[in-house]
MIZA-734797 format. One record per residue (C-alpha): y, z, x. Coordinates in steps of 0.02 Angstrom, whole numbers, padded with zeros to 5 digits, always signed. Layout:
<pts>
YZX;...
</pts>
This chain:
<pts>
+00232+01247-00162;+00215+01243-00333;+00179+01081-00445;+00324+00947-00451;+00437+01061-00343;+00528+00972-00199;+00480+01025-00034;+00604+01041+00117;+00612+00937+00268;+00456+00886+00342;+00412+01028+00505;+00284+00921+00620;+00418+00766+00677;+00463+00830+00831;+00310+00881+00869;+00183+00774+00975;+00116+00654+00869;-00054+00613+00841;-00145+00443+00932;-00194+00356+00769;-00294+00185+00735;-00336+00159+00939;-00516+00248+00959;-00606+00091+00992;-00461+00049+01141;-00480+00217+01213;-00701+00202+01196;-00683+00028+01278;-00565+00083+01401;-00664+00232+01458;-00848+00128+01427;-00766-00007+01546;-00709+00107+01703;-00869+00209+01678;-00981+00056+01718;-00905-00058+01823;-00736-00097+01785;-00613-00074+01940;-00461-00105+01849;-00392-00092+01660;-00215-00164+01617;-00150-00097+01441;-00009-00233+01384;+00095-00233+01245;+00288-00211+01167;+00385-00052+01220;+00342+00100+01103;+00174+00016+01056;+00091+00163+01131;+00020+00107+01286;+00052+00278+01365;-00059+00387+01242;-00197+00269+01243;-00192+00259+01445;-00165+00459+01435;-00329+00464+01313;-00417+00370+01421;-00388+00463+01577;-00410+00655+01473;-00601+00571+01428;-00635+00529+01601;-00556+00695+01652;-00673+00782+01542;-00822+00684+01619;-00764+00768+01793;-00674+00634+01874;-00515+00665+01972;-00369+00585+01879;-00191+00525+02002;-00031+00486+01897;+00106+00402+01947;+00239+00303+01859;+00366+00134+01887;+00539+00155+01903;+00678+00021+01892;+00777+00118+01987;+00646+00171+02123;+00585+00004+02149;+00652-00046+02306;+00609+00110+02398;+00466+00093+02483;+00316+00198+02400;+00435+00263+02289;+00289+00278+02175;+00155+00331+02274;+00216+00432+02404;+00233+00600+02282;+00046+00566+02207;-00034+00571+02396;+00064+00650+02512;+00095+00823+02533;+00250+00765+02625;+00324+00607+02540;+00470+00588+02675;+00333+00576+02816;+00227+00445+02705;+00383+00328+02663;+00419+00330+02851;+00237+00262+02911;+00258+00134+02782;+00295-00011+02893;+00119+00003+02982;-00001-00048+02835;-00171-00010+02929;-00111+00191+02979;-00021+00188+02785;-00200+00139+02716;-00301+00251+02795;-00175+00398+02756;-00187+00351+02581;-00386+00337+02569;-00430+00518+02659;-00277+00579+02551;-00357+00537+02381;-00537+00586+02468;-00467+00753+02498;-00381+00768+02310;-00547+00689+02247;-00670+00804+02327;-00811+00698+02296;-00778+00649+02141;-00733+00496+02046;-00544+00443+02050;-00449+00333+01926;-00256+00314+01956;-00168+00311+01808;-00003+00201+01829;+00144+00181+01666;+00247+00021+01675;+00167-00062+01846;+00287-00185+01836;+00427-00061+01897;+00345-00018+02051;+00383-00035+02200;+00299-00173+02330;+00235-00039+02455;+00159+00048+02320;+00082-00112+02222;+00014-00193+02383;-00077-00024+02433;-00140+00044+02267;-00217-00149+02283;-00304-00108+02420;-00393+00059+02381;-00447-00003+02225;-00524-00167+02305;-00590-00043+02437;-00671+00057+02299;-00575+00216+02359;-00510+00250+02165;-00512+00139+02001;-00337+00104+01905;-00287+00079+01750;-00116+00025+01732;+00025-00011+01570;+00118-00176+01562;+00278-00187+01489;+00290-00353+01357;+00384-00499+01449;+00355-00416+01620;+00239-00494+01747;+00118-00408+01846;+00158-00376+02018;+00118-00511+02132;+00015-00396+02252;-00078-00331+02096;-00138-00503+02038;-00305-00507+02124;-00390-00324+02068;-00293-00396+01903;-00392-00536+01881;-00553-00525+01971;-00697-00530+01855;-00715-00341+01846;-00528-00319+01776;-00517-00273+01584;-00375-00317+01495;-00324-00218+01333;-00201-00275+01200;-00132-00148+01099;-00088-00195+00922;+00037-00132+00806;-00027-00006+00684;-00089-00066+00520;-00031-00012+00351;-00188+00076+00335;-00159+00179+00491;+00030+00208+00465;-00019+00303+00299;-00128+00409+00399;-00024+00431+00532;+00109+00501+00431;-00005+00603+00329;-00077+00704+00474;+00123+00721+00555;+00196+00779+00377;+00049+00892+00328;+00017+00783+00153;-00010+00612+00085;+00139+00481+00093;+00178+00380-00062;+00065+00212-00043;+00229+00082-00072;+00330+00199+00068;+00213+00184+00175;+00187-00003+00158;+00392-00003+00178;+00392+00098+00345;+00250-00021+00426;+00347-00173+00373;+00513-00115+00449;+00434-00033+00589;+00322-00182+00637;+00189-00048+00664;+00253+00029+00810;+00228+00213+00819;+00382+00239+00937;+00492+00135+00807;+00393+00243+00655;+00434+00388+00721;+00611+00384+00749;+00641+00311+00576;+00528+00451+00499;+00650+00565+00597;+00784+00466+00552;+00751+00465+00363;+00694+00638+00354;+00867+00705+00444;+00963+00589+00300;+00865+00681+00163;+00775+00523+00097;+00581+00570+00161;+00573+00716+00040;+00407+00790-00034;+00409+00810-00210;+00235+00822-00333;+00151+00858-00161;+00193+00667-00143;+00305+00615+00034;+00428+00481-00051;+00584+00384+00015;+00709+00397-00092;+00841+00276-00015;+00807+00153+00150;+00735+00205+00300;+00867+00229+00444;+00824+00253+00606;+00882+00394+00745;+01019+00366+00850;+00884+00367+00979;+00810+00226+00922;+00961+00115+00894;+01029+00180+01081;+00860+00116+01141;+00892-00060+01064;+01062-00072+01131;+01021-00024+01283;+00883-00178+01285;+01027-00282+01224;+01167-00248+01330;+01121-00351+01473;+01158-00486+01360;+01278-00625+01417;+01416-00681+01286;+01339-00819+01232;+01178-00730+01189;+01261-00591+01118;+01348-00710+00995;+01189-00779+00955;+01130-00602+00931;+01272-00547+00818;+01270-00688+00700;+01085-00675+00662;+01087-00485+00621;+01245-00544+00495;+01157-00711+00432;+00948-00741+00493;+00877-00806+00470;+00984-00979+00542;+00924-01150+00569;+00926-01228+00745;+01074-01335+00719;+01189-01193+00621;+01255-01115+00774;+01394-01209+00804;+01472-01119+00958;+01466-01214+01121;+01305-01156+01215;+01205-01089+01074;+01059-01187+01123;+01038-01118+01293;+01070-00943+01237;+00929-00958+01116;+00797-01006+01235;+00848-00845+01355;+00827-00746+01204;+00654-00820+01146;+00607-00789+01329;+00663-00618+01312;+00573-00594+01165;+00748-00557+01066;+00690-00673+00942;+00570-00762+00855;+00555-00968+00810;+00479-01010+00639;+00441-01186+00627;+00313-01180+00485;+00461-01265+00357;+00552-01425+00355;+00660-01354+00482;+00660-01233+00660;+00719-01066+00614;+00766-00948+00706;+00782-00740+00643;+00777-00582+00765;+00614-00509+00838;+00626-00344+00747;+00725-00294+00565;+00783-00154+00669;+00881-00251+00787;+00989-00345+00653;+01007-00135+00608;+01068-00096+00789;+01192-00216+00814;+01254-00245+00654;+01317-00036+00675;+01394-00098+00843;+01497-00266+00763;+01678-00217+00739;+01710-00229+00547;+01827-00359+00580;+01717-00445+00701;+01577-00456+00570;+01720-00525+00429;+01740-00682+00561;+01583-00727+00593;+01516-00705+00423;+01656-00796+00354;+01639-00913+00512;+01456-00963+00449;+01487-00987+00277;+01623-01093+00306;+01482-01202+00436;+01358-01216+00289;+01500-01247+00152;+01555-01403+00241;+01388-01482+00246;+01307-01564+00086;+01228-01378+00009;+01065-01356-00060;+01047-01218-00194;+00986-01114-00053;+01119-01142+00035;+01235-01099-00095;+01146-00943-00115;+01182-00879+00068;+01354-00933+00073;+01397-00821-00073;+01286-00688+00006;+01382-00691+00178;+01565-00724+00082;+01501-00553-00028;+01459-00471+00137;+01635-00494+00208;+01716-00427+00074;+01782-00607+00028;+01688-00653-00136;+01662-00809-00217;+01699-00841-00392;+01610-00780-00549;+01527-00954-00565;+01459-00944-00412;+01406-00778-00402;+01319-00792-00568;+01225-00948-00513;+01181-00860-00353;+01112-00691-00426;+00994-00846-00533;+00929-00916-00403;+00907-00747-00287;+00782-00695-00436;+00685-00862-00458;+00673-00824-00265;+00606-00653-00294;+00729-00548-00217;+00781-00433-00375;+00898-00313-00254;+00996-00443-00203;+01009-00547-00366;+01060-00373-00439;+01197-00338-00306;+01252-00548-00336;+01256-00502-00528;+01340-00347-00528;+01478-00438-00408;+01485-00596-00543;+01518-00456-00683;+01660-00381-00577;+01746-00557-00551;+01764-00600-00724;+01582-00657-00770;+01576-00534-00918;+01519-00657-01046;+01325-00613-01111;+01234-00709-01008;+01270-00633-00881;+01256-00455-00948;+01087-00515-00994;+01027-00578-00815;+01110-00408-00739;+01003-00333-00866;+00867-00391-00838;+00879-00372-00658;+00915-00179-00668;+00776-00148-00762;+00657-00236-00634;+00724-00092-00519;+00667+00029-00632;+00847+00068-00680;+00806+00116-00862;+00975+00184-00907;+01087+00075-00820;+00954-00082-00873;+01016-00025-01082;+01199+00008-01061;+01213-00159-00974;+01126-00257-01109;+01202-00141-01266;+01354-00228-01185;+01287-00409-01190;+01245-00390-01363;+01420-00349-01422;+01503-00501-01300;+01359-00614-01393;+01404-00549-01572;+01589-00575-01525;+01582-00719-01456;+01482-00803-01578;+01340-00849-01430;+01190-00943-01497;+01044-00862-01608;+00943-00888-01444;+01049-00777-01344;+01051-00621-01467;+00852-00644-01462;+00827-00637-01289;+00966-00492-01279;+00847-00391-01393;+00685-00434-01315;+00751-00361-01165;+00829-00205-01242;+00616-00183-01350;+00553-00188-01148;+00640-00052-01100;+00614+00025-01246;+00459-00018-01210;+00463+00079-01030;+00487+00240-01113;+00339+00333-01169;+00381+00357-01349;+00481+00214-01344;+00352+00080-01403;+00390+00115-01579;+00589+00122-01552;+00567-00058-01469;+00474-00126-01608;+00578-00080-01741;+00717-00177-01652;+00618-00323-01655;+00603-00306-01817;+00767-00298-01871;+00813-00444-01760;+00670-00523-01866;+00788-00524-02047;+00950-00559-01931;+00871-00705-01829;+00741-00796-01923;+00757-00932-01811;+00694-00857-01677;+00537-00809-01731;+00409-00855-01590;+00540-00745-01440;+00545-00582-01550;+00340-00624-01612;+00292-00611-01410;+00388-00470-01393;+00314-00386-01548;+00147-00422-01449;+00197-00342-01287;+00220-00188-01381;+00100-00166-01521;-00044-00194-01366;+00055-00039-01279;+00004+00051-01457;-00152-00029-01471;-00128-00156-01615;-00246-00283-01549;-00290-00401-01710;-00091-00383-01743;-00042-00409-01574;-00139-00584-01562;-00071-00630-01725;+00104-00627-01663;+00039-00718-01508;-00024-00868-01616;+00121-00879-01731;+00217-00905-01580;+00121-01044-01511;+00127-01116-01727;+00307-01164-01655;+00304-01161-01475;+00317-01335-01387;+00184-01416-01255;+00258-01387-01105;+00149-01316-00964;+00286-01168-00954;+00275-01123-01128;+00085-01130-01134;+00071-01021-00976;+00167-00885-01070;+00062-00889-01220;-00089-00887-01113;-00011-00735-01022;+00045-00654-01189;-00147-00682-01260;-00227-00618-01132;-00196-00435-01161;-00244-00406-01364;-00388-00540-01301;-00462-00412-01203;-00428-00287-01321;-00519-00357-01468;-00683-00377-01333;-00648-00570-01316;-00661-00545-01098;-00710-00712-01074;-00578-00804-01164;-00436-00659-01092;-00508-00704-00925;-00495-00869-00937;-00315-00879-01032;-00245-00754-00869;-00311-00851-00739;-00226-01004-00812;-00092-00887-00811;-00063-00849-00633;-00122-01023-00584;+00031-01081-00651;+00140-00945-00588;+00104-00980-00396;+00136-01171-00415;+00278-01258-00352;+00449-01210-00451;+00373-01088-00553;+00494-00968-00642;+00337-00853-00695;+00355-00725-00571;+00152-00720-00510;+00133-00516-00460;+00199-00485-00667;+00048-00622-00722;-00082-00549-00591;-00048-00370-00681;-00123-00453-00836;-00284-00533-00746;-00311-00356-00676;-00300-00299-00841;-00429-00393-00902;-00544-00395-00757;-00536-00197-00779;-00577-00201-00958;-00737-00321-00924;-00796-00219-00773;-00740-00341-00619;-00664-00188-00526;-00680-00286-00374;-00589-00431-00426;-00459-00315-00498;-00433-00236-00349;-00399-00384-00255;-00275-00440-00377;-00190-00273-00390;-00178-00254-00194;-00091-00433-00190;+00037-00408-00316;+00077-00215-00240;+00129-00294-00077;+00227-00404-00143;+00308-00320-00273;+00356-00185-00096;+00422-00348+00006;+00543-00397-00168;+00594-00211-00197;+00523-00267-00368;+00499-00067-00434;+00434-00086-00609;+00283-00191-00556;+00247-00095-00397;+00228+00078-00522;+00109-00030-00628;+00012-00079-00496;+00003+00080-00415;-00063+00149-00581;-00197+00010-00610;-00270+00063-00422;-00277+00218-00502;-00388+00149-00624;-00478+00048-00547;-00561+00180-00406;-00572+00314-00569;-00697+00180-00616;-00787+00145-00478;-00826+00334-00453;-00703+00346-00288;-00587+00510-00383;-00516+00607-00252;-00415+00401-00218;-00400+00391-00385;-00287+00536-00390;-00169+00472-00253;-00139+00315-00318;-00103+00428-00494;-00005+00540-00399;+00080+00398-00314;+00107+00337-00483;+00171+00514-00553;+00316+00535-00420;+00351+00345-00397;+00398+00347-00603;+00474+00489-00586;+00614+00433-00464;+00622+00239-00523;+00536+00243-00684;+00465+00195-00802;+00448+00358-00877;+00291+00323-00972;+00192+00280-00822;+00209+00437-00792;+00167+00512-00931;-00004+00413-00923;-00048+00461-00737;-00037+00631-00768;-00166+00616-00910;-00280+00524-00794;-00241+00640-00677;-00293+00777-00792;-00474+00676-00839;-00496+00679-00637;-00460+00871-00616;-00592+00891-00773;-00727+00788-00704;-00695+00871-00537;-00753+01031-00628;-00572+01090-00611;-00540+01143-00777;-00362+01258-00752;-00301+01100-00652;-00328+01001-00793;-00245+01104-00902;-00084+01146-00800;-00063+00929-00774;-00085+00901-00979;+00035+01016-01031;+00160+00942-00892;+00132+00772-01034;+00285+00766-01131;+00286+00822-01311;+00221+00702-01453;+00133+00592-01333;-00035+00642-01436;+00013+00595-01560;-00049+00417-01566;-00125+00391-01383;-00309+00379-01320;-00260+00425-01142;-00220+00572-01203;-00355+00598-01334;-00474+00582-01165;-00389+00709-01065;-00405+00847-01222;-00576+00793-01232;-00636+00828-01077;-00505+00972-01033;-00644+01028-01205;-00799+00994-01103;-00751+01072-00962;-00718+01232-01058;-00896+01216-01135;-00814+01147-01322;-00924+00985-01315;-00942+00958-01506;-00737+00985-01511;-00746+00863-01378;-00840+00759-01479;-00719+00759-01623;-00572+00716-01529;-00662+00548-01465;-00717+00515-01652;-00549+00528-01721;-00481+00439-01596;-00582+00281-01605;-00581+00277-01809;-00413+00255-01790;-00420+00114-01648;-00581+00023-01713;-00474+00013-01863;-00317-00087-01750;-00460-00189-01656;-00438-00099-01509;-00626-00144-01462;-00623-00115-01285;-00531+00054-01283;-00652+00101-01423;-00791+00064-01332;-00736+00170-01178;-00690+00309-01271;-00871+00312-01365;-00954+00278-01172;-00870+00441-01110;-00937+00534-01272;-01135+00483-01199;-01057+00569-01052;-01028+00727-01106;-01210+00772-01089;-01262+00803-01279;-01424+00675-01344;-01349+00689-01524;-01164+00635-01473;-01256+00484-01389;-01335+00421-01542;-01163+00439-01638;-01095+00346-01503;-01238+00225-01503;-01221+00190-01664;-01018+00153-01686;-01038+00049-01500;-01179-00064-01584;-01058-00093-01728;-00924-00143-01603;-01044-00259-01474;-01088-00353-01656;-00917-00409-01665;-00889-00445-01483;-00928-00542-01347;-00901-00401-01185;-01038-00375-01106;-00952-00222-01028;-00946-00185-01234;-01151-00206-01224;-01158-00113-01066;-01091+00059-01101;-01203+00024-01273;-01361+00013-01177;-01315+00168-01067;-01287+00274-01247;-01451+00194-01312;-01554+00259-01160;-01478+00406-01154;-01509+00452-01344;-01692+00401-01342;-01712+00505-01155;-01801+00330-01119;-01811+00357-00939;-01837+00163-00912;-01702+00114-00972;-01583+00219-00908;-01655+00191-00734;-01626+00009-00778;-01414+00046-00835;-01413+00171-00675;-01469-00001-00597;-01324-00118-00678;-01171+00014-00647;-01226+00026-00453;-01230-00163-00460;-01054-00201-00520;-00972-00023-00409;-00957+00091-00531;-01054+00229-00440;-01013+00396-00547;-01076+00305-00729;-01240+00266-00605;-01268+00428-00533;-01249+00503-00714;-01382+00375-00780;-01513+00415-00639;-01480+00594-00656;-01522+00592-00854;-01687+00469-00805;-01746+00592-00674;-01756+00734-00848;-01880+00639-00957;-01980+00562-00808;-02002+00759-00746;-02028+00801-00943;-02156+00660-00957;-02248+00724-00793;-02208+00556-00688;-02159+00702-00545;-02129+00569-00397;-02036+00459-00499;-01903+00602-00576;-01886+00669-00377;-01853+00482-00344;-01723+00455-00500;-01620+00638-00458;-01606+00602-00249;-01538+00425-00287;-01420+00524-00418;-01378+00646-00290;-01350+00499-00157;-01218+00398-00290;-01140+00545-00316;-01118+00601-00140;-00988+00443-00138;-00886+00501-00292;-00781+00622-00198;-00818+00804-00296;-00889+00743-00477;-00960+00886-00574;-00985+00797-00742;-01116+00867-00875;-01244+00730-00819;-01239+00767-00642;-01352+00926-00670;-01488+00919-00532;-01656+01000-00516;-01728+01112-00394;-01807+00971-00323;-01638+00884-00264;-01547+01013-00181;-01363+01000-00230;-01242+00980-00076;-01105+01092-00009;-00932+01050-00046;-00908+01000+00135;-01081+00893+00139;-00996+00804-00007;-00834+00790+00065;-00918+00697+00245;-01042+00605+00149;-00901+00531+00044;-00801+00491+00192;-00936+00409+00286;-01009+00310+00116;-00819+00240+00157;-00886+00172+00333;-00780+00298+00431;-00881+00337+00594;-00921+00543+00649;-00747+00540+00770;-00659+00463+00640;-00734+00612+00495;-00702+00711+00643;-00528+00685+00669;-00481+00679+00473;-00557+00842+00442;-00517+00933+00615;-00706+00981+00632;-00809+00931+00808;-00902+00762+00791;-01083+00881+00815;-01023+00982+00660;-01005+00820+00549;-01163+00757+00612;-01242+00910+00598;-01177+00910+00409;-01244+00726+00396;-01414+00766+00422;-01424+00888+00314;-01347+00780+00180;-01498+00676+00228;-01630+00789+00206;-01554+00836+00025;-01557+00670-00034;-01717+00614+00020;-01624+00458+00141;-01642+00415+00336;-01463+00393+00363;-01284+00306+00344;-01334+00147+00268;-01434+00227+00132;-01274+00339+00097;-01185+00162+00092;-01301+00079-00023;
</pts>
């Protein structure tokens, strides 16, 4: 498939699907019946996978030559008498079931039965769902195993009991119990990666772990579900969702099945929370509500949340609200969701409450009023839930709300979805209603701050935005300190740093005391801060920032300010810190369908692990970033992404790649841009053009030095020590020393001590910067520093300490996933690695063990070890935890 072509409907669903995330079940499992364990009980929820990891199990110990019985429960077998036995050990079942009423002759059937299947060998029985068998069948598969005749390993269904006869091999001191756990998000991604044949978009899969709980049996039917619906579609060689995740009709027939021994009472209970959870305890007003709840939370229908003021009560699983919700008669669901607004409406309402009752009243097709839907979309986005203060919004617009406020909030709103288009229609619309109706100057100002940030969004539309501003500027001169912060936003975006902070403080000239305004100068200072190479003031001003975001009543929405701290932290090297921070805001920009700060947080993982060395991840988050923009915007994220991903391809040696992703940039991006001045430059180095290399930097940063850009100056000069040449490191040692004088960074100083050392060949000290990168994570800048000190220490005839100097290169740059920069050029004495001894040695720098490698890269566990130690023996290390360090 060709770059940014959509692919077709993903081929390996139906197929068996891969055990994922449970090797250390299925080692303990088989470690625990191999010693002395007589019986192992798997529990958890239906679909949790209990089966494959009992079926794992069982294959290992097969493979280890023991003789391996399988039987099953069944609800409808369970009152015959070995109706699950009698098929596993008798050659004639009917003649079994009928000596079942003498125990003593049944027993020692049974035992020379499984003698004669075991032949001398080891037996486990493997038993699903235990709870469904019959009595006959528990009370003698108790006694074999407490006669040592076999060992068992049983599932348990969630909620069931184990069979009474079972209870003593069950909990005698020699029983093992195993819980399996849902799947992480971690282990979802991977999942779906090895069953669609490519990576899934990060955010997607974060959204199919949340509303699959983890399950794999839930996870696969709405991966089937979606991909039959045409929204799990490949596109950029990126799986995406490109609406909600549905499941099969499998899986909702398999929750309505589990509901409909519900009594009417419970199924009332049931209904109303799929319309309205969550529900306190006391707003279920039908007679016998109480009771029904407590068979349900027995049940494990539903769960109790009583961390808040009051009990609440929501359903166990999202996809239960789904299941019956598709089974409520429309005019069914109109009653009770009109019933339960009408409940709430009659008590004294907090805002909250307000905000459901126009929710449910929207949901039954009975809306309130404008007023009220206007005041609700406010309060569902100081909440954080931008999809459903849109939908709230849009419904106050379409009931007569049409004045510009509330064009402005449904603004707003859409652009937060990454709804560019829509986002600048909407607020073209409440400018003219402001103009005509004569609204305030403050009004018109915040109508065109929002119009400059989409502008903004667009990746030639920085200048566009600005010029706006500007012309607000001679039509609103009272309104100086909105449109200055605004200015700020985007002259950072274009690398104005001395005129960005300028606009900041002229704000703050006029700007009032209050701890709201002085968070959002601190938030708008942060960015030029860091820019001009103040990082501990920017630091200082963002954390301030965000600490006043996540306090009580805070209308600063805290994953937008934590993008700023992890723009700073990046900037002064505290890629752990940022990464943290990015990670935090991501999730929860994915749980509030928040789109625009998901994309930029996708993007800033990108650069964060394009930092720390780690490029192969560096390219999925960019590529998650690429096809994420893309669908939802904002178009010049993705514009920038594909440049990184470009400066990846490059250092990866991959010089055609690089090319083919920079001219997929859009037209006239160049024109004023470092991003893309890096990606020429290296695309240059990579074709053996250092000195035009060279010359793009130069230009580049005379006309950012110039704007104050100090930081982005700096980084541009560091990469110019990196392109191997001892001349273009003095040039760059000389412009960074002018730029350290007048700032404070030390990651400024840093990246001027690595060009010093590497235009003086002074072996010290570039052992010594090789030192500091390693220190703070960023692994490829160390492994080029210790690869350029192992050349004059060899030069200078210090033999032990170049050999020394190139394996510890060699051993960084084992972890940096296929680097083949200019500095990375090793001598005969370090022998380079394979591209597979790179490829496991990065993997198990990550901490992945040899079955895990194994697994990933469908090789035996002897042929990654096997590669390992050879890895070892290159490098000049005794194993994993050197590879680590």
């Amino acid at each position: 498939m060709e770059p940014g072509e959509s692919g077709g409907a993903p081929r390996g669903l139906d197929e068996a699907w891969p055990l994922v995330g449970r090797d250390s079940l299925v080692g303990r499992g088989v470690a625990a019946l191999a010693a002395t364990a007589r019986t192992v009980l798997l529990y958890g929820p239906s679909g949790i996978g209990k089966t494959r990891v009992m079926q794992a199990v069982t294959e290992r110990l097969g493979d280890d030559d023991w003789c391996v019985l399988t039987a099953s429960g069944n609800t409808a077998l369970s009152a015959v008498p070995l109706g699950a036995l009698a098929p596993v050990l008798a050659g004639d079942p009917v003649a079994m079931v009928t000596a079942a009423g003498d125990p003593i002759a049944l027993y020692a059937a049974a035992s020379a039965a499984v003698r004669e299947v075991a032949a001398g060998r080891r037996t486990i029985l493997a038993v699903d769902d235990v709870s469904a068998v019959d009595s006959v069948s528990v009370a003698l598969i108790a006694q074999l195993v407490e006669s040592g005749v076999l060992r068992l390993i049983g599932t348990v269904r969630e909620s069931d009991p184990v069979p009474e006869g079972l209870l003593p091999v069950a909990a005698a001191g020699d029983a093992v119990r195993l819980d399996i756990a849902p799947l992480d998000v971690d282990e979802v991604s991977e999942l779906l990666t090895r069953v669609l044949g490519g990576p899934i978009a990060h955010r997607d899969a974060v959204e199919l772990h949340a509303v699959s709980h983890g399950n794999p049996l839930f996870l696969r039917e709405l991966a089937i579900g979606a991909a039959d619906a045409g929204s799990l579609v490949s596109a950029h060689g990126l799986w995406q969702l490109v609406g909600e995740p549905v499941g099969t009709p499998a899986l909702r027939d398999l929750i309505r099945a589990r509901l409909r021994v519900l009594g009417d009472d419970e199924r009332d209970t049931v209904e109303r929370l799929a319309l309205c959870e969550p529900l306190a305890f006391d707003e279920f007003g039908r007679p016998g509500a109480p009771e029904a709840l407590a068979r349900l939370e027995m049940r494990g229908l539903i769960r109790v949340d009583e961390s808040g003021a009051r009990m609440r009560v929501g359903l166990a699983h999202p996809h239960y609200a789904a299941a019956v919700r598709d089974s409520i008669p429309r005019l069914r669901s109109v009653s009770l969701l009109l019933e339960q607004a009408d409940l709430i409406a009659a008590r004294p309402m907090t805002p909250a409450d307000e905000l459901r009752v126009a929710i449910w009243r929207l949901d039954a097709g009975r809306p309130s009023d404008a007023g009220v839907l206007a005041r609700s979309a406010s309060l569902a986005r100081l909440a954080h839930d931008r999809r459903t203060a849109e939908r709230l919004a849009a419904a106050a617009v379409a009931a007569g709300a049409d004045d510009a406020a509330a064009l402005l909030l449904h603004g707003e709103l859409l652009w937060s979805l990454g709804r560019a288009e829509d986002a600048l229609a909407v607020l073209a619309r409440a400018e003219e209603r402001a103009v005509a109706d004569g609204d305030p100057p403050e009004l018109l100002a915040a109508i065109g701050a929002a119009r400059a940030d989409v502008f903004g969004g667009d990746p030639l539309g920085s200048a566009r935005g600005l010029e706006l501003l500007e012309s607000l500027e001679d039509a609103l001169p009272g309104q100086s300190a909105t449109i200055a912060l605004s200015k700020a936003v985007l002259l950072v975006n274009l690398e104005y740093a001395h005129d960005a902070l300028a606009h900041v403080e002229s704000a703050a000239a006029v700007a009032g005391d209050s701890t709201f305004e002085q968070a959002v100068l601190d938030l708008s200072r942060a960015m030029p801060l860091v820019t001009l190479g103040r990082d501990a003031e920017a630091i200082a001003a963002a954390e301030r920032a965000v600490r006043f975001a996540k306090g009580d009543q805070s209308v600063l929405v805290p994953r937008r300010a934590e993008l700023a701290l992890a723009h700073v932290l990046i900037a002064a090297d505290r890629l752990d810190d940022a990464r943290a921070t990015v990670i935090e805001s991501l999730h929860d920009a994915i749980r509030h369908d928040d789109a625009l700060t998901a994309r930029l947080d996708e993007f800033m993982m990108g650069r964060i692990l394009w930092q720390l060395g780690r490029l192969d991840a560096a390219a999925r988050w960019f590529r998650d970033t690429v096809g994420g923009a893309e669908l939802h915007g904002p178009k010049s994220l993705r514009e920038f992404a594909r440049c990184f991903l470009a400066i990846v391809a490059a250092e990866q040696g991959d010089v055609a790649r690089a090319r083919e992703l920079r001219a997929q940039v859009i037209e006239g991006l160049d024109e004023d841009n470092s991003v893309t001045a890096l990606a020429d430059a290296w695309i240059a180095v990579g074709e053996g053009r250092p000195d035009a290399a060279a010359a793009t930097i130069l230009a580049r940063v005379d006309v950012i030095e110039q704007r104050g850009a100090v930081s982005v100056a700096a980084g541009l000069l560091h990469h110019l020590v990196r392109f191997g040449s001892r001349a273009h490191a003095r040039t760059a040692a000389e412009r960074l020393a002018r730029l350290a004088a007048a700032s404070d960074s030390p990651a400024v100083r840093r990246r001027l001590a690595h060009a010093t050392a590497e235009a003086a060949a002074d072996a010290a000290g570039l052992r010594a910067v090789g030192a500091e990168w390693e220190s703070i994570g960023h692994l490829l800048y160390a492994a080029e520093a210790y690869a350029s000190a192992g050349q004059p220490a060899r030069a200078a005839g210090h033999g032990r300490e170049a050999t020394a100097d190139l394996q510890r290169a060699a051993s960084l740059a084992a972890a940096c996933e296929g680097a083949r920069t200019p500095l990375l050029r090793f001598s005969d004495g370090a022998e380079p690695l394979t591209p597979r001894e790179r490829e496991i040695a990065s993997l198990a720098a990550q901490g992945l063990s040899s079955n895990e490698i194994a697994t990933r890269l469908f090789l035996s566990p002897r042929t990654v070890n096997n590669h390992l130690q050879s890895t070892y023996a290159k490098l000049g290390i005794r194993g994993r935890h050197e590879l680590r360090a």
